[in-house]
MOPAC internal coordinates of N, CA, C and O (Angstrom, degrees):
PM7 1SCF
backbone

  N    0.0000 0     0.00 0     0.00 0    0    0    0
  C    1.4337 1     0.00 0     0.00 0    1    0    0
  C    1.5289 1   107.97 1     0.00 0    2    1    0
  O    1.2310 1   110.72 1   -23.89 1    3    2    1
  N    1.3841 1   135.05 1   156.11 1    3    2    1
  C    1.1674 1   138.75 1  -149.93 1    5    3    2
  C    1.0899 1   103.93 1  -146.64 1    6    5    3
  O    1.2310 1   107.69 1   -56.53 1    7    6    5
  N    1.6243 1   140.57 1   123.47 1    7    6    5
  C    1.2410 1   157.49 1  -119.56 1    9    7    6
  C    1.8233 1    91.83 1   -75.39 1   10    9    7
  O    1.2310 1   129.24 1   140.62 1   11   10    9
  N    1.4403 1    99.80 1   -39.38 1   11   10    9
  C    1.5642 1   112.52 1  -177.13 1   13   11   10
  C    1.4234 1    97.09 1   -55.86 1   14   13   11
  O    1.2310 1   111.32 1   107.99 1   15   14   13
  N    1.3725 1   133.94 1   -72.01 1   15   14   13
  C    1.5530 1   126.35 1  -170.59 1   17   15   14
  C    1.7330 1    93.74 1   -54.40 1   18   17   15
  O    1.2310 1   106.01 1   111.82 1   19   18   17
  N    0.9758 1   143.57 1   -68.18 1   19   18   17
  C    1.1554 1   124.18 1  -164.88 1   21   19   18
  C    1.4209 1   131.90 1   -59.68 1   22   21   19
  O    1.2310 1   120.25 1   158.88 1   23   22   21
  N    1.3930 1   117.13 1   -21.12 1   23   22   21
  C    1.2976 1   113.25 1   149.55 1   25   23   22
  C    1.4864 1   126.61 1   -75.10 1   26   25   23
  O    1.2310 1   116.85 1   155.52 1   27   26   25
  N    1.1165 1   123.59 1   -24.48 1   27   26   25
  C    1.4417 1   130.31 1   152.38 1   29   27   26
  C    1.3464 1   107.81 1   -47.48 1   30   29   27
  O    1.2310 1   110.10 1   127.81 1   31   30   29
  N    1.2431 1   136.19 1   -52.19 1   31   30   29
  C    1.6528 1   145.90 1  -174.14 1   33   31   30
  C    2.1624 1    95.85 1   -44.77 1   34   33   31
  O    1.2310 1   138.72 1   112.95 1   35   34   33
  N    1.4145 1    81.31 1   -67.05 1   35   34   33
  C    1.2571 1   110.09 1  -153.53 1   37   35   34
  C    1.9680 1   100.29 1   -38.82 1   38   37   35
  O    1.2310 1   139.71 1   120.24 1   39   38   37
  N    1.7349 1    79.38 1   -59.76 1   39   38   37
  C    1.8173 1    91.14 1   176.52 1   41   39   38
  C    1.7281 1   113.23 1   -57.34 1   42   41   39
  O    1.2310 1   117.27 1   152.01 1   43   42   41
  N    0.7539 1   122.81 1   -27.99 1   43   42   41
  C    1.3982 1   124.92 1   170.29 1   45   43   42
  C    1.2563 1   123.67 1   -44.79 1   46   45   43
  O    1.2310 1   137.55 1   119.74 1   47   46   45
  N    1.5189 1    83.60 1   -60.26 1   47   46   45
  C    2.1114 1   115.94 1  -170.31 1   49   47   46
  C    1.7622 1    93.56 1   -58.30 1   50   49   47
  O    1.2310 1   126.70 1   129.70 1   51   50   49
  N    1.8726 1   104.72 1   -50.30 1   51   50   49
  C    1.5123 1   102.06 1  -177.67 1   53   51   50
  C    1.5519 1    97.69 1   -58.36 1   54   53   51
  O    1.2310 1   106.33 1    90.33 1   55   54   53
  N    1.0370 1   143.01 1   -89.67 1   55   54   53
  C    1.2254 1   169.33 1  -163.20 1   57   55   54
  C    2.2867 1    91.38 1    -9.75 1   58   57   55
  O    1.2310 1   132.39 1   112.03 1   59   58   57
  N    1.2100 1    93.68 1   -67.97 1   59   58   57
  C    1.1269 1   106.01 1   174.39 1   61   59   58
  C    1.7634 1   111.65 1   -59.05 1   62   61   59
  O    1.2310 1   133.30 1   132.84 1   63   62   61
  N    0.7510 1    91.91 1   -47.16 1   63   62   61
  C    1.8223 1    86.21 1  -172.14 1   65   63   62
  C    1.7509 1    95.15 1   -76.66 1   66   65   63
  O    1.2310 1   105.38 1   142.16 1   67   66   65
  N    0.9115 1   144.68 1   -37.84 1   67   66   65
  C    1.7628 1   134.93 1   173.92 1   69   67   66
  C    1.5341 1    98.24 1   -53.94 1   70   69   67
  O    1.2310 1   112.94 1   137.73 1   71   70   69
  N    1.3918 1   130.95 1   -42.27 1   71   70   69
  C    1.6610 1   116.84 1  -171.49 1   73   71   70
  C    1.1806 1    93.15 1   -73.04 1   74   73   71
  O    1.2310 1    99.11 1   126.33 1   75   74   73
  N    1.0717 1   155.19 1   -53.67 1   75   74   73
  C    1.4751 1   169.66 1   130.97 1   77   75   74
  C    1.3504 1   107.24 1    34.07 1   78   77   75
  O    1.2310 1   126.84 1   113.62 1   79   78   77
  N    1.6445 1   104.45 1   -66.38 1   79   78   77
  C    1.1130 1   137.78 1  -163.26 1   81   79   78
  C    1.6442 1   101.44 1   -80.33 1   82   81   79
  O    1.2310 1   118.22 1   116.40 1   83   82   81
  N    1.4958 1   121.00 1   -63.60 1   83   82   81
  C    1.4582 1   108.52 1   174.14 1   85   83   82
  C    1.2296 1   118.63 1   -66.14 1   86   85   83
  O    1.2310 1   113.52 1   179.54 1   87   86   85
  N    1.7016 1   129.86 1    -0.46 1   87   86   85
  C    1.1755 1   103.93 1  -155.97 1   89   87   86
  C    1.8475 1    77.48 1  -103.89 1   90   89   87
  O    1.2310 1   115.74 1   175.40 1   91   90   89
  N    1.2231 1   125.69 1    -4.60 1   91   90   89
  C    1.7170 1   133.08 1  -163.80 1   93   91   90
  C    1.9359 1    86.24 1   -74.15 1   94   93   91
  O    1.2310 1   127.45 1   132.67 1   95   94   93
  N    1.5334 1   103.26 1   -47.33 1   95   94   93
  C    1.5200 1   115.06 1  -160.61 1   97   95   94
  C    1.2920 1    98.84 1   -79.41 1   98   97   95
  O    1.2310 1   104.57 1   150.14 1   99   98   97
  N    0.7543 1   146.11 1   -29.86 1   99   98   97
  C    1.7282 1   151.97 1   171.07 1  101   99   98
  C    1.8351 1    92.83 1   -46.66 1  102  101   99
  O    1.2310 1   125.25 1   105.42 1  103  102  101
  N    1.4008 1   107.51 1   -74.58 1  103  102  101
  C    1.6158 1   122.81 1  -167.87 1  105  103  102
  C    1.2103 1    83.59 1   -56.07 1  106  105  103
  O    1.2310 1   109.52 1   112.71 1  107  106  105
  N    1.3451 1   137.26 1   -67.29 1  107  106  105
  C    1.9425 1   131.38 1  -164.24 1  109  107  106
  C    1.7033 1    99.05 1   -35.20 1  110  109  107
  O    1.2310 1   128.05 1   138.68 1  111  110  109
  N    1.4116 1   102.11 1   -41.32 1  111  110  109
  C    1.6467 1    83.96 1  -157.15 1  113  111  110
  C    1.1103 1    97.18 1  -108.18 1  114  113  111
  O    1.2310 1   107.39 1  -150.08 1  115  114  113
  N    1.0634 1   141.12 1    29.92 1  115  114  113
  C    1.7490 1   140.00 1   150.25 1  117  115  114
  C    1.2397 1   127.25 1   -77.62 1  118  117  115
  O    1.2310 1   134.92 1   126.78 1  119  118  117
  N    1.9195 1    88.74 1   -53.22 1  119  118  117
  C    1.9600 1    97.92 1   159.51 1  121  119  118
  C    1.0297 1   138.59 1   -61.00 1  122  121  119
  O    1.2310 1   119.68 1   150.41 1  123  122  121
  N    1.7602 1   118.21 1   -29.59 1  123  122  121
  C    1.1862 1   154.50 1   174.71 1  125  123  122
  C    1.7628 1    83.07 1   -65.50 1  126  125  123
  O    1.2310 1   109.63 1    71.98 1  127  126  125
  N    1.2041 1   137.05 1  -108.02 1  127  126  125
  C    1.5208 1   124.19 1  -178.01 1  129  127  126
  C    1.2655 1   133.66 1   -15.77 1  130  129  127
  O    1.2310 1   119.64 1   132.60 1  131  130  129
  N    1.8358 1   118.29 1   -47.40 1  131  130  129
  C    1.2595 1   116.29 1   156.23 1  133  131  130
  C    1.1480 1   131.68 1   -57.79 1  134  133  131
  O    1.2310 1   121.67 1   150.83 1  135  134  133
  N    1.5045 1   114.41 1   -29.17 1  135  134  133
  C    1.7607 1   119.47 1   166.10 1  137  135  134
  C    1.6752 1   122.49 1   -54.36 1  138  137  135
  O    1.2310 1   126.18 1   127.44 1  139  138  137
  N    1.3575 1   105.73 1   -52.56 1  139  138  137
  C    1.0504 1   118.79 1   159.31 1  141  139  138
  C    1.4692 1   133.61 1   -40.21 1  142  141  139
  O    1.2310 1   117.76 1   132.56 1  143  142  141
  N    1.7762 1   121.87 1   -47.44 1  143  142  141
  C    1.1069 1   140.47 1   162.95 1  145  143  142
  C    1.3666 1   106.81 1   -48.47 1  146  145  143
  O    1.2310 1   120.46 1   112.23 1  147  146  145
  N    1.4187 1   116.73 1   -67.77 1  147  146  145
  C    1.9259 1   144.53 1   171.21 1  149  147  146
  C    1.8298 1   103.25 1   -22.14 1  150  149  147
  O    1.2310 1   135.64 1   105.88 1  151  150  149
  N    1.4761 1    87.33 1   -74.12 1  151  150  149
  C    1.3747 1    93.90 1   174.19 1  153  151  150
  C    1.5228 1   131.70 1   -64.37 1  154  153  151
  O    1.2310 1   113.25 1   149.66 1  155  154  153
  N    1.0891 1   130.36 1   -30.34 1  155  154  153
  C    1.6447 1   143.88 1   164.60 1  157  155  154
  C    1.8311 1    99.90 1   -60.17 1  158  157  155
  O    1.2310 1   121.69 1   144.21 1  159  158  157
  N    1.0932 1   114.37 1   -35.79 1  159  158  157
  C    1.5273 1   113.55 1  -176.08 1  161  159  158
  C    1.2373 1   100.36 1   -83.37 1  162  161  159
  O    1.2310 1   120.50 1   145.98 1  163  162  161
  N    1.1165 1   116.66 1   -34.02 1  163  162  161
  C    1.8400 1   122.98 1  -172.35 1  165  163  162
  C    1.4816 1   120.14 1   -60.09 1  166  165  163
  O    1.2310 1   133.11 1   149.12 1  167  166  165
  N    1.5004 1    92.27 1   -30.88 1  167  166  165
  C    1.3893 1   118.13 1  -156.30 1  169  167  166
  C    1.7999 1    93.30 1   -82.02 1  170  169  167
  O    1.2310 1   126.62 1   119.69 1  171  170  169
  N    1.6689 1   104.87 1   -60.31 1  171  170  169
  C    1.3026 1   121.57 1  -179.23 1  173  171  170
  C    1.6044 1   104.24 1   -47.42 1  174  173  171
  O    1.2310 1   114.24 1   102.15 1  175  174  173
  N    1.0875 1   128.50 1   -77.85 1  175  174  173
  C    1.7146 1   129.62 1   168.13 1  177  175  174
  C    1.5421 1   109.89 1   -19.54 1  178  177  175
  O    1.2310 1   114.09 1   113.80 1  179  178  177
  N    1.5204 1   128.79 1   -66.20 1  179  178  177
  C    1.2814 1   109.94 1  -176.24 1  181  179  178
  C    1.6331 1   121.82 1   -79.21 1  182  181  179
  O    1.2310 1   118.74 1   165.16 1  183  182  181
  N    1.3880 1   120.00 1   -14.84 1  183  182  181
  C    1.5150 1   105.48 1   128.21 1  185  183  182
  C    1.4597 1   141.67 1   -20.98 1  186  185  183
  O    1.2310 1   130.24 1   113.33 1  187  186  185
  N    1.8182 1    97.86 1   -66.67 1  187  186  185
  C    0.9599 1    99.13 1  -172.38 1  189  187  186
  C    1.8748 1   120.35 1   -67.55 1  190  189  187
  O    1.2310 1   127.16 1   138.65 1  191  190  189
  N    1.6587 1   103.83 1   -41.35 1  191  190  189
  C    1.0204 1   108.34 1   152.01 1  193  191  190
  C    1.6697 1   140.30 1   -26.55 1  194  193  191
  O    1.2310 1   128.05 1   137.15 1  195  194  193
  N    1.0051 1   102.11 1   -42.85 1  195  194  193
  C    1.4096 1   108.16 1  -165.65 1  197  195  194
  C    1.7498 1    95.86 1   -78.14 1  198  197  195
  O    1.2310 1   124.32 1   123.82 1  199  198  197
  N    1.3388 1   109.31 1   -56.18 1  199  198  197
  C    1.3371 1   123.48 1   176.42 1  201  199  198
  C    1.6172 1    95.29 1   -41.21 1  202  201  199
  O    1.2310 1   107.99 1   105.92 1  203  202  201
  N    1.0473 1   140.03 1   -74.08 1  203  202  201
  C    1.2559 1   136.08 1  -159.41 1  205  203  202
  C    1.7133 1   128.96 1   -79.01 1  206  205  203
  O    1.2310 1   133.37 1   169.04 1  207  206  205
  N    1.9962 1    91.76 1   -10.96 1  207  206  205
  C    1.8207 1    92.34 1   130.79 1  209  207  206
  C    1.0985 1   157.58 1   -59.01 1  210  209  207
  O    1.2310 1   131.34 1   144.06 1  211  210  209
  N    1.6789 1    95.71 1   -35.94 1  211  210  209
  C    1.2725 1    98.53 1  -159.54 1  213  211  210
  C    2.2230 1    82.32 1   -95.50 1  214  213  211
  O    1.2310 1   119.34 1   132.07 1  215  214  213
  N    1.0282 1   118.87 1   -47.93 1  215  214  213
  C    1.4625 1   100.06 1   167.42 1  217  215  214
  C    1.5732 1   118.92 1   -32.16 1  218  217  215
  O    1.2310 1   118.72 1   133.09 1  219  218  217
  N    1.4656 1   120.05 1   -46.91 1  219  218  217
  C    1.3326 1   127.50 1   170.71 1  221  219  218
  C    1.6422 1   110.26 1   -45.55 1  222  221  219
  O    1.2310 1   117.63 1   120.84 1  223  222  221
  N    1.3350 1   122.12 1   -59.16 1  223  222  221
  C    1.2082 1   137.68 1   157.12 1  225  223  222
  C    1.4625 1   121.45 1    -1.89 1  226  225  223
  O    1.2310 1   143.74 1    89.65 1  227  226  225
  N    1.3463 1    71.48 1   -90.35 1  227  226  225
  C    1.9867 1    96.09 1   173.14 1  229  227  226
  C    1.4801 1   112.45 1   -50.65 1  230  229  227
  O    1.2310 1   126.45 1   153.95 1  231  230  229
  N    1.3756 1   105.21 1   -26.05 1  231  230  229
  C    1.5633 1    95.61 1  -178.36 1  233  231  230
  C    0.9291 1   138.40 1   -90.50 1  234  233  231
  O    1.2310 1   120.07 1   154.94 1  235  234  233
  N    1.7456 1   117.47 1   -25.06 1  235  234  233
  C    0.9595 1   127.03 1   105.37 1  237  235  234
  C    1.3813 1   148.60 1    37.28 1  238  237  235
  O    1.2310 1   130.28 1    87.52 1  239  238  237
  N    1.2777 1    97.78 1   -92.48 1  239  238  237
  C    1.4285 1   122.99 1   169.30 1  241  239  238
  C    1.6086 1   116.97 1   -47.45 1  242  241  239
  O    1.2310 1   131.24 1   130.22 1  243  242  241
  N    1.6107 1    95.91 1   -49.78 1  243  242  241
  C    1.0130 1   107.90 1  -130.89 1  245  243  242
  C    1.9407 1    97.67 1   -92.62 1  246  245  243
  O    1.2310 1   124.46 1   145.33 1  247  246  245
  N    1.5035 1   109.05 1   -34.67 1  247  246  245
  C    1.2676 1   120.09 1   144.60 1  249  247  246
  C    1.6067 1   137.59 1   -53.01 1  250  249  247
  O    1.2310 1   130.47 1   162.58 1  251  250  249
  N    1.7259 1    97.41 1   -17.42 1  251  250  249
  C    1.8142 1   108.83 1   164.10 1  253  251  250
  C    1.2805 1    86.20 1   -69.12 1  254  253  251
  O    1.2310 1   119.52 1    97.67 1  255  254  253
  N    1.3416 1   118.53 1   -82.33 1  255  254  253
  C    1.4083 1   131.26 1  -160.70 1  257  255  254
  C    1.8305 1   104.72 1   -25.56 1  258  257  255
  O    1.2310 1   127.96 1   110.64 1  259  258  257
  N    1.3635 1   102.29 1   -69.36 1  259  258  257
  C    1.6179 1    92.92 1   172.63 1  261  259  258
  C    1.6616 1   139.46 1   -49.26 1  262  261  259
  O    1.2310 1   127.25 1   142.42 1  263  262  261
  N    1.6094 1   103.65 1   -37.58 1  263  262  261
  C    1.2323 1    79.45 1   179.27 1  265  263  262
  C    1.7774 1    96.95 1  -105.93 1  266  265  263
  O    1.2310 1   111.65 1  -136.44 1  267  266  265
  N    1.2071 1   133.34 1    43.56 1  267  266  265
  C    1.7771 1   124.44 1   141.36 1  269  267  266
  C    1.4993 1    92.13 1   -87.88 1  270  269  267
  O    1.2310 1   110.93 1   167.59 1  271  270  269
  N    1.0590 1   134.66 1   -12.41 1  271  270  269
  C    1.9109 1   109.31 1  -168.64 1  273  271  270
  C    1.8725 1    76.06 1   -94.48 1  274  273  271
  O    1.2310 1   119.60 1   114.63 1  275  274  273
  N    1.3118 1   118.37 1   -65.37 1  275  274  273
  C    1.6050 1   108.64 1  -161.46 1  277  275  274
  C    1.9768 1   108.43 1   -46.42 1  278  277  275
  O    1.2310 1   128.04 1   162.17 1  279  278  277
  N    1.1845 1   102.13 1   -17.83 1  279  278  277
  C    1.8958 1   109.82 1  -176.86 1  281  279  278
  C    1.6623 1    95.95 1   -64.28 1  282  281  279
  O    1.2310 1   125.11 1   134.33 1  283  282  281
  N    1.5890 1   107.80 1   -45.67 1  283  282  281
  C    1.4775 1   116.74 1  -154.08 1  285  283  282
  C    1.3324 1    85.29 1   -70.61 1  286  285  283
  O    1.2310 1   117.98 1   134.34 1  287  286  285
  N    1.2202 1   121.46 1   -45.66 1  287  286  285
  C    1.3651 1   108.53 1  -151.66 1  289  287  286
  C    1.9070 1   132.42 1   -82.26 1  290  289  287
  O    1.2310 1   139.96 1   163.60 1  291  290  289
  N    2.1229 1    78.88 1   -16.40 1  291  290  289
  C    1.4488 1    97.76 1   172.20 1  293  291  290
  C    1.7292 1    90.98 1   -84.10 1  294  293  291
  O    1.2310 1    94.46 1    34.04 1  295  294  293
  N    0.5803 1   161.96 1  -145.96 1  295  294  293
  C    1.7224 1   148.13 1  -166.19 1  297  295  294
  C    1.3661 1   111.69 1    47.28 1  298  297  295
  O    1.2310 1   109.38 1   118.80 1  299  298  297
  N    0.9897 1   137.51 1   -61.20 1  299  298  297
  C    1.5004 1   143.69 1  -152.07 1  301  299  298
  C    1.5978 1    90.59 1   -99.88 1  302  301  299
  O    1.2310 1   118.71 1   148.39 1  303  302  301
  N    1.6321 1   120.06 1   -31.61 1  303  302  301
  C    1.6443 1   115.62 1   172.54 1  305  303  302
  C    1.3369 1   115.15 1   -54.11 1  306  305  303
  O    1.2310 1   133.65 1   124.29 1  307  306  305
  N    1.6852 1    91.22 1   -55.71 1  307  306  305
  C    1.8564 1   114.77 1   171.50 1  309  307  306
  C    1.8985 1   118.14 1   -30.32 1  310  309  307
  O    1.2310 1   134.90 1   129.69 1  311  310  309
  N    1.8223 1    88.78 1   -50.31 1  311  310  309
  C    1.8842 1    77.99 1  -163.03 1  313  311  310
  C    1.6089 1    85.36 1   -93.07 1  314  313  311
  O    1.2310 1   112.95 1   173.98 1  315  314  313
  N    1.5876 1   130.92 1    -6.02 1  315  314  313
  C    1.6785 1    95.83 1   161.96 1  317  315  314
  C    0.8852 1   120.15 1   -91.44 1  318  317  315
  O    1.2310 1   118.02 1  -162.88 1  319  318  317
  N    1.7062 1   121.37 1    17.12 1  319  318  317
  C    1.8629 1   103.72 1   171.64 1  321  319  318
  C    1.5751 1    99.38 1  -109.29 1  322  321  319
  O    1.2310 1   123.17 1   176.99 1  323  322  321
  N    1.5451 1   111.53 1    -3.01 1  323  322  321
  C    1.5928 1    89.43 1   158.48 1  325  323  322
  C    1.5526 1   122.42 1   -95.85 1  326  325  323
  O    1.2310 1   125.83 1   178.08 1  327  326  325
  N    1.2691 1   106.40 1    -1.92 1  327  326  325
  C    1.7771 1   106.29 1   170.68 1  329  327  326
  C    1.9321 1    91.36 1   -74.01 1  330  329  327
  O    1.2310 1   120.41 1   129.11 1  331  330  329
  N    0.5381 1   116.82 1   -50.89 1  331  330  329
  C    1.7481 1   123.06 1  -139.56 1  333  331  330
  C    1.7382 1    75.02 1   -87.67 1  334  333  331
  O    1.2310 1   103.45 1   164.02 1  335  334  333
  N    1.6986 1   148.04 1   -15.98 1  335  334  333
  C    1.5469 1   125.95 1  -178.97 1  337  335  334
  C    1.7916 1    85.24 1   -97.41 1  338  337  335
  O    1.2310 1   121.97 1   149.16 1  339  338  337
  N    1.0759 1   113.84 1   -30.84 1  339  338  337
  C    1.6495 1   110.68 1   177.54 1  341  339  338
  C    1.3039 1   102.25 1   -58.17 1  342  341  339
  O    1.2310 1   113.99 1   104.28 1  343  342  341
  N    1.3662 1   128.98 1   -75.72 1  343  342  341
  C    1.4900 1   114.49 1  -167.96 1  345  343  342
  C    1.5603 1   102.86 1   -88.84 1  346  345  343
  O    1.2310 1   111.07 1  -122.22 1  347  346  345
  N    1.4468 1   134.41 1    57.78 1  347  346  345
  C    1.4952 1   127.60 1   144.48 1  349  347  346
  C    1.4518 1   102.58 1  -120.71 1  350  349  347
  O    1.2310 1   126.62 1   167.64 1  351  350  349
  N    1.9638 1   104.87 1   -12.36 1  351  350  349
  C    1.4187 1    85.23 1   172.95 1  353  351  350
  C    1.7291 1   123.06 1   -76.30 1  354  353  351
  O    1.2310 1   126.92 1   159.05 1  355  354  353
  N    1.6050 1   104.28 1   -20.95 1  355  354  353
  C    1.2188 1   109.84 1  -168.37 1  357  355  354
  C    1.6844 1   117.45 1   -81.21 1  358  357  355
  O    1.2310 1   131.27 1   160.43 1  359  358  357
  N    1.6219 1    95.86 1   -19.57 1  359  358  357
  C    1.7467 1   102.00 1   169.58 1  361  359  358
  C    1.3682 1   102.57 1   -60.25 1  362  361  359
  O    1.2310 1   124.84 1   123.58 1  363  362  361
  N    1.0197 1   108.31 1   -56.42 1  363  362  361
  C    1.5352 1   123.62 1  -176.74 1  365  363  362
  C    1.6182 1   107.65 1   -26.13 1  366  365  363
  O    1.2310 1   116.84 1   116.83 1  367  366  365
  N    1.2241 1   123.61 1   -63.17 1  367  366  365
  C    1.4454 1   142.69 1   161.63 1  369  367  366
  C    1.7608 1    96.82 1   -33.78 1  370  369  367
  O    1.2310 1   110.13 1    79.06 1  371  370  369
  N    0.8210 1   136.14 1  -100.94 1  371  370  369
  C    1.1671 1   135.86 1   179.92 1  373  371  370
  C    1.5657 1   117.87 1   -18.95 1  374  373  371
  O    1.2310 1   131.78 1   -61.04 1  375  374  373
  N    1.9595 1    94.86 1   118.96 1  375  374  373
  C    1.6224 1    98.98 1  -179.82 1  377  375  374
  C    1.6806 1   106.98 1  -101.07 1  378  377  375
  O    1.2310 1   121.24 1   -55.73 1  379  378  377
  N    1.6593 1   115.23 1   124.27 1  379  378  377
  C    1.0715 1   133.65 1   177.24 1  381  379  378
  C    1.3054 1    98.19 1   -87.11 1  382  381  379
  O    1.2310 1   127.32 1   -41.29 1  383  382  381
  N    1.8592 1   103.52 1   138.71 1  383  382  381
  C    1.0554 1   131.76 1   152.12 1  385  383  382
  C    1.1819 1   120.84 1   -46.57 1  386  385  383
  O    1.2310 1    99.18 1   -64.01 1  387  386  385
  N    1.5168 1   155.09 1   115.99 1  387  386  385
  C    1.6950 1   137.76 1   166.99 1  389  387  386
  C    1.3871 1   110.37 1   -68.87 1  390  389  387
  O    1.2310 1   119.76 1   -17.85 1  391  390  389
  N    1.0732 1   118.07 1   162.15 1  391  390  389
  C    1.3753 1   131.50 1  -158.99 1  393  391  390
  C    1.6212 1    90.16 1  -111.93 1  394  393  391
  O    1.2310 1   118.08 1  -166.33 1  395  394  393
  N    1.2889 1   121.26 1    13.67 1  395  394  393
  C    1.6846 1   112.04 1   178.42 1  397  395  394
  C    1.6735 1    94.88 1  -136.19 1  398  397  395
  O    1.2310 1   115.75 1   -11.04 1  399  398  397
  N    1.1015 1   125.66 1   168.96 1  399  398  397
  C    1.5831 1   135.81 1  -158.00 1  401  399  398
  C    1.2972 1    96.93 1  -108.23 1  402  401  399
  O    1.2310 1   126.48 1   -61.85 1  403  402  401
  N    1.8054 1   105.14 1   118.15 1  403  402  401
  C    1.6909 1    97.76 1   173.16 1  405  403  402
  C    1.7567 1   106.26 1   -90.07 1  406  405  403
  O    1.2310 1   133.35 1   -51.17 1  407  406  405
  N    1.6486 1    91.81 1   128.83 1  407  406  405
  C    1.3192 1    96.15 1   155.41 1  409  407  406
  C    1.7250 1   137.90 1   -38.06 1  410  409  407
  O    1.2310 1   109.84 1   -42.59 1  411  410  409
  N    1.2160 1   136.66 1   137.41 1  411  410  409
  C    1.8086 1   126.63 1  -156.56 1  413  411  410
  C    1.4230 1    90.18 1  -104.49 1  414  413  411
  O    1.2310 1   123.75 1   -43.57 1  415  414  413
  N    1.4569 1   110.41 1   136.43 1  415  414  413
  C    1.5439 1   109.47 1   170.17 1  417  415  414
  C    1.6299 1    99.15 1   -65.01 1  418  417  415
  O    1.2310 1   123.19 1   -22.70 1  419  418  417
  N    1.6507 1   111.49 1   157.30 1  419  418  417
  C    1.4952 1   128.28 1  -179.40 1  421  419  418
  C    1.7550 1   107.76 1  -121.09 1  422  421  419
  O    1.2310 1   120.10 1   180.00 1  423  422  421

């Protein structure tokens, strides 16, 4: 082989390894763009996230809030259905007259 083919080799080998090389940097900066995209969406989501905690939050709240008033209120139902079984038991006790005429056994 003769210094000439081997520098011919050589330029080749370069030749080949530079497409190599732009075609490596091409892919670098595609992913590099999709990262970018990735991350801008990433970013947008925990925005959005956060927003839809603190709505969560509030709602939260806001369903405590309801059922301690519905707690209070089943409570206060509670002691009027034991006033009102206390005095239906004691009507109960009580013998009414009928308002229609009983027939007398014969």
């Amino acid at each position: 082989m003769r210094v000439g083919d081997e520098v011919e080799m050589v330029g080749v080998k370069k030749s080949i390894l530079d497409v190599v090389v732009v075609q490596q940097q091409k892919r670098i900066n595609e992913l590099e763009e999709k990262l970018r995209k990735v991350s801008k969406k990433l970013k947008h989501l925990k925005k959005e996230m956060s927003e839809d905690q603190g709505t969560l939050v509030k709602v939260e709240s806001f369903v405590e809030s309801k059922v301690s008033v519905a707690e209070s209120q089943a409570v206060d139902a509670g002691d009027r259905g034991s006033v009102l079984k206390t005095v239906t038991k004691g009507s109960n006790n009580i013998k009414k007259s009928p308002s229609y005429p009983i027939p007398s056994p014969q």
